[in-house]
KOLPAKOL-289983 format. One line per field, with one value per residue (C-alpha): residue number from 1; x, y, z. Coordinates in nm, 4 decimals. Layout:
BEGIN
i: c(NUM ...)
X: c(X ...)
Y: c(Y ...)
Z: c(Z ...)
This chain:
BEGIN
i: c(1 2 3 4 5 6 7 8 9 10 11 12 13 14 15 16 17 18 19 20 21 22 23 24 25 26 27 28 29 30 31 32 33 34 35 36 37 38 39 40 41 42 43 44 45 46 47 48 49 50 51 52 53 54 55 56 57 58 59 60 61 62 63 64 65 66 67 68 69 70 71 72 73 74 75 76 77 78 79 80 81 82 83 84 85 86 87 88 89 90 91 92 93 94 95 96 97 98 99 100 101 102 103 104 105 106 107 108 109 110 111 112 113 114 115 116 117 118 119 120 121 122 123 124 125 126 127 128 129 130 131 132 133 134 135 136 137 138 139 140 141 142 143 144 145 146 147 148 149 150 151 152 153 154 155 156 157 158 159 160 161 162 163 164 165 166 167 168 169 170 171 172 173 174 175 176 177 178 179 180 181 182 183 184 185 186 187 188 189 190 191 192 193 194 195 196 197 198 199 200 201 202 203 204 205 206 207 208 209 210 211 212 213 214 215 216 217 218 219 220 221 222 223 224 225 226 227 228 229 230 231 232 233 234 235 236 237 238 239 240 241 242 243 244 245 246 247 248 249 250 251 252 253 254 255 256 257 258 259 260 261 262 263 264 265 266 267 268 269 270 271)
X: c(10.6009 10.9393 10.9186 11.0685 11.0998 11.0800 11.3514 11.1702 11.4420 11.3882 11.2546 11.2542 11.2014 11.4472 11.2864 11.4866 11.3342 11.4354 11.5994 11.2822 10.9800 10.7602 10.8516 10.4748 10.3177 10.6176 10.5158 10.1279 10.2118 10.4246 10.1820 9.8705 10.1270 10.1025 10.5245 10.6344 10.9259 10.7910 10.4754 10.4910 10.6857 10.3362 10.2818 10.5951 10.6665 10.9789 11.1147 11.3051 11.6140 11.6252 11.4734 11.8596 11.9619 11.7934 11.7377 11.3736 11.1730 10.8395 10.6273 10.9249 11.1077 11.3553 11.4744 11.7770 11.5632 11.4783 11.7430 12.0052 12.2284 12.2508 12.3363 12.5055 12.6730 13.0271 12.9550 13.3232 13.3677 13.0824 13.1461 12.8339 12.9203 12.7031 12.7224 12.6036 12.4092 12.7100 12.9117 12.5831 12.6865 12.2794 12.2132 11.8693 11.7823 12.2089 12.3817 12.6763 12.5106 12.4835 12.8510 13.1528 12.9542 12.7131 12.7284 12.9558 12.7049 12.3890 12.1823 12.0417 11.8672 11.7818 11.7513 11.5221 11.4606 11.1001 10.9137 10.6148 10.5996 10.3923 10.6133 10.4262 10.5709 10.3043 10.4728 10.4836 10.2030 9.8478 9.9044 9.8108 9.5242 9.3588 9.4536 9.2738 9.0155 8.9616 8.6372 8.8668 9.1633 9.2559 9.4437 9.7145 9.6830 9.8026 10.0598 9.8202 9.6143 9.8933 9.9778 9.6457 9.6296 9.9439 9.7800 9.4938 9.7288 9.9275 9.6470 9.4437 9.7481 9.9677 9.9009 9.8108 10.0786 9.8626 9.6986 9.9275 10.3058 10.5075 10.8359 10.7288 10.8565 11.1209 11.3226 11.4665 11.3958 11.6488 11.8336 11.9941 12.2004 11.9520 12.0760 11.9377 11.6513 11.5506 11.5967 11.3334 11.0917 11.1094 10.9600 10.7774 10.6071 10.4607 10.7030 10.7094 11.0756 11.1838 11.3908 11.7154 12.0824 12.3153 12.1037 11.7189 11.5004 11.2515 10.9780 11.0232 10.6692 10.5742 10.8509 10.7364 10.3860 10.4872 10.6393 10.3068 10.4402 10.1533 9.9581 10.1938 10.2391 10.5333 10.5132 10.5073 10.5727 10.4142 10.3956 10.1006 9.7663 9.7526 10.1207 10.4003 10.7063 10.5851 10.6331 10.4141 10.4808 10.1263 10.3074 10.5275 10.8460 11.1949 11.4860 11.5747 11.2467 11.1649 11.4904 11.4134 11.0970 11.3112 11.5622 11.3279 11.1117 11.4580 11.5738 11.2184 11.2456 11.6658 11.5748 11.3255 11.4518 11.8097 11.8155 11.8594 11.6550 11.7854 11.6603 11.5448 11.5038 11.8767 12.0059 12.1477 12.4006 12.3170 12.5562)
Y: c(4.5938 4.4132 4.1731 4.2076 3.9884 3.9665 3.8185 3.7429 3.8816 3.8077 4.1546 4.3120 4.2414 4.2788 4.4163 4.3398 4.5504 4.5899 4.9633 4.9717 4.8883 5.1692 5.3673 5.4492 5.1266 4.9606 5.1668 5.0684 4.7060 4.7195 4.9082 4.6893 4.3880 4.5439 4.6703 5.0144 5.2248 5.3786 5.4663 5.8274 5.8671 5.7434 5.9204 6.0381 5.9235 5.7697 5.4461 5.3337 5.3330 5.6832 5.7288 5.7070 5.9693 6.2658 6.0606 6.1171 6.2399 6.3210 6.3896 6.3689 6.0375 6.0162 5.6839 5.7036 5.5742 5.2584 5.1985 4.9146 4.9068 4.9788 4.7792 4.9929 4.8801 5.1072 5.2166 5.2364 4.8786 4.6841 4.5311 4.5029 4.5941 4.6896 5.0241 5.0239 5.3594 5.5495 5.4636 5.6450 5.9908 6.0588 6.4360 6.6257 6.5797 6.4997 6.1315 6.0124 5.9382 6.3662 6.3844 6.1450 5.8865 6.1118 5.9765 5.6540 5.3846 5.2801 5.1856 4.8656 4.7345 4.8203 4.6833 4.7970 4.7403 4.7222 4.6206 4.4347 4.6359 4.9906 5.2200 5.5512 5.9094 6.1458 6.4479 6.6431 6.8782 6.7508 6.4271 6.2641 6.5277 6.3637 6.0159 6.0497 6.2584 5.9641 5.7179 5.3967 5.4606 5.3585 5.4807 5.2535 5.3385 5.0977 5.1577 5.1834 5.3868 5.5982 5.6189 5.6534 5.9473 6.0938 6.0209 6.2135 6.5243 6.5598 6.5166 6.8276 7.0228 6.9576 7.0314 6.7194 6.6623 6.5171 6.8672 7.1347 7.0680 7.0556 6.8912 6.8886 7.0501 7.3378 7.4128 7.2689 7.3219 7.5255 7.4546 7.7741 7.7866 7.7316 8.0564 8.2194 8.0177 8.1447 8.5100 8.4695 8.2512 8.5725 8.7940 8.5225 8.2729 8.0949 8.0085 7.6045 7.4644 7.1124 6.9989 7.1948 6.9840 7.2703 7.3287 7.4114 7.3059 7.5647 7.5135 7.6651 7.6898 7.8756 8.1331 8.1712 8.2067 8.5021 8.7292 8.6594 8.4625 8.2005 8.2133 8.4690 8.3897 8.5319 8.4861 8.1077 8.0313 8.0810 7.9184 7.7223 7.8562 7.5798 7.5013 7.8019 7.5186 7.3975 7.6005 7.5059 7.5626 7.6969 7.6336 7.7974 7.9522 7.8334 7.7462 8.1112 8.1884 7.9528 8.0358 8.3536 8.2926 8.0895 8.3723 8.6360 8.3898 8.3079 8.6812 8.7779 8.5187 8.6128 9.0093 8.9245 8.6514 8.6743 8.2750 8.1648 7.9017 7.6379 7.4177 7.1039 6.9209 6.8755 7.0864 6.9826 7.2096 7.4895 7.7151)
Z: c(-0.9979 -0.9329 -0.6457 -0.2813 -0.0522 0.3598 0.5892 0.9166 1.2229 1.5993 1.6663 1.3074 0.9739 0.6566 0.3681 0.0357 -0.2162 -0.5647 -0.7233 -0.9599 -0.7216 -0.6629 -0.3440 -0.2537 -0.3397 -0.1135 0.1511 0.1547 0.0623 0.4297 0.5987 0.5138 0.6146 0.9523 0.9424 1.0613 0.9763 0.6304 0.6809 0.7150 0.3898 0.1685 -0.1320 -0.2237 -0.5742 -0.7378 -0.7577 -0.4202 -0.6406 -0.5978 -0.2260 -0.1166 -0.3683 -0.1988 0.1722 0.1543 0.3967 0.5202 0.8643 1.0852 0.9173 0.6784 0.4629 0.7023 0.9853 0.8179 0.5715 0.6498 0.3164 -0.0334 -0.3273 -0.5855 -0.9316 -1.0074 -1.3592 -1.4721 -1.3228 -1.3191 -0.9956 -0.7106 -0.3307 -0.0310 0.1558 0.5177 0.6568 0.7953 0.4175 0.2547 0.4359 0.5012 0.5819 0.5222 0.1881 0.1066 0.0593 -0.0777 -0.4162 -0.4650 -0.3586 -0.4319 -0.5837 -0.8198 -1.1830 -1.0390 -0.9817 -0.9812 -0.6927 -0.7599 -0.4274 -0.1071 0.2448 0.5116 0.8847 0.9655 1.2681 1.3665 1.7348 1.7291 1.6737 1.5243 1.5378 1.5296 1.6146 1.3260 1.1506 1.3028 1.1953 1.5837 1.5367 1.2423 1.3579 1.7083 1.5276 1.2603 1.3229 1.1817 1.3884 1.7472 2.0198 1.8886 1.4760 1.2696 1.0337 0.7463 0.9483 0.9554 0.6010 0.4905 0.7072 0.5564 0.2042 0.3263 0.4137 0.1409 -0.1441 0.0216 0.0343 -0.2603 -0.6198 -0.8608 -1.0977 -1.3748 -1.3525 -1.1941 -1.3033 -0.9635 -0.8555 -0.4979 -0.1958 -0.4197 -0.0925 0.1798 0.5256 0.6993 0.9456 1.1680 1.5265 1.8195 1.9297 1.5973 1.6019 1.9563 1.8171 1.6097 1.8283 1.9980 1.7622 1.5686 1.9089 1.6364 1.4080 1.3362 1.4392 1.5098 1.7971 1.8785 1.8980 1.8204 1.5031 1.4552 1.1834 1.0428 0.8180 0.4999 0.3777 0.6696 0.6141 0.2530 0.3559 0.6017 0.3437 0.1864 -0.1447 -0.1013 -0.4182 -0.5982 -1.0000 -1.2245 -1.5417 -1.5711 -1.2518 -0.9037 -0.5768 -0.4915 -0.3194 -0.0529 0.0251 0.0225 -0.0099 -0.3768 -0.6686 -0.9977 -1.3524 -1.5322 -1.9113 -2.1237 -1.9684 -1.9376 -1.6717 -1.6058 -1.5695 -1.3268 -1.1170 -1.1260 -0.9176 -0.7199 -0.6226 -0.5656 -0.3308 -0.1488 -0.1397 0.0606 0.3078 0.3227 0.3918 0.6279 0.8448 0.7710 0.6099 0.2656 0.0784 -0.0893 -0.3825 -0.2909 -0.6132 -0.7937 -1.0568 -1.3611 -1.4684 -1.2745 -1.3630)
């Protein structure tokens, strides 16, 4: 692995942290160092080069939250410059680097504000369930605690690469008008959705799972048994037939809850 190095801050610590370190062994290198800021976002693979790309995101944190600057290289120039946060144009799961600067430069490092002071945000999934339910954690988890925990999650409910062929979460989650989101809390009480401010997140796995598409297989393609939001590839098949799965998933959950999908993961050519 590519080194990184710590800058010691009244308060904080700067994490400088080479484009091709290891995004997940970063994380649980911090977290056994006793830092927070990343913890929640364990397991998620990639190089931290491209963590800024898609502004990824896990158990109620994205990159955003931590992430102080990037160092990119322009291709056509050569020349090296730092973008702050707010120059990075972060959205869910959207950056600069998918927009004005896609195919312009390369991201070369990346700085992150961590902390030594307890900082963990439980709020999402039953993640403060298993921690408080967990015989080596403590009222006050540690940050390893926490992404151990996370680990924990994900591997029972996400397919194993190595033997199920996955990209991960396929959609986004999507975000509708509080007043539409309140429309359906109504007729669905226990439909997950995340904090309104003019917009509500939904969970897309959950909408998936209610036009019952959980376990489904087409052809090639299905969506996976334990998680509604991943779609895996059983071999053989093409593009088309994998979009194809895709749309029809994202036309259910469109005629029944009046939303539409989108892909996650980024298309190359898609047209």
């Amino acid at each position: 692995m590519q080194q990184y190095w710590l800058n010691q801050r009244q308060g904080h610590v700067l994490a400088y942290v080479g484009a091709g370190v290891n995004w997940h062994t970063l994380v649980m290198e911090t977290a056994a160092r006793g830092l927070w800021g990343i913890e929640n976002l364990a397991l998620i693979p990639g190089s931290c080069g491209a963590a800024p790309v898609q502004n990824i995101g896990a158990y109620g944190v994205e990159l955003a939250d931590t992430l102080q600057a990037v160092q990119v290289m322009e291709l056509a120039t050569g020349q090296v410059k730092w973008l702050d946060t707010q120059q990075c144009a972060f959205g869910y799961r959207e950056s600069i680097f998918k927009g004005a600067l896609a195919g312009r430069v390369v991201i070369t490092q990346l700085v992150l504000r961590l902390s030594r002071t307890p900082a963990p945000r439980l709020g999402y999934g039953d993640l403060a369930i298993r921690l408080a339910g967990s015989s080596t954690s403590t009222p006050s988890p540690t940050p390893l605690a926490v992404a151990e925990t996370v680990c924990a999650i994900r591997r029972e409910k996400l397919p194993d690469p190595h033997k199920l062929a996955n990209a991960g979460s396929f959609f986004k989650n999507p975000l509708v008008p509080d007043a539409q989101a309140a429309q359906l809390l109504q007729q669905y009480p226990a439909m997950p959705h995340f904090p309104p401010g003019g917009q509500t997140k939904l969970a897309a796995g959950w909408l998936i799972d209610q036009c019952g598409l959980k376990g489904m297989r087409d052809g090639a393609f299905g969506v996976h048994q334990h998680q509604a939001l991943v779609l895996v590839h059983f071999g053989g098949g093409n593009r088309q037939g994998l979009m194809k799965t895709a749309d029809y998933i994202a036309d259910q959950v469109e005629t029944r809850f009046g939303m539409r999908l989108e892909p996650e993961p980024r298309l190359i050519n898609p047209h």
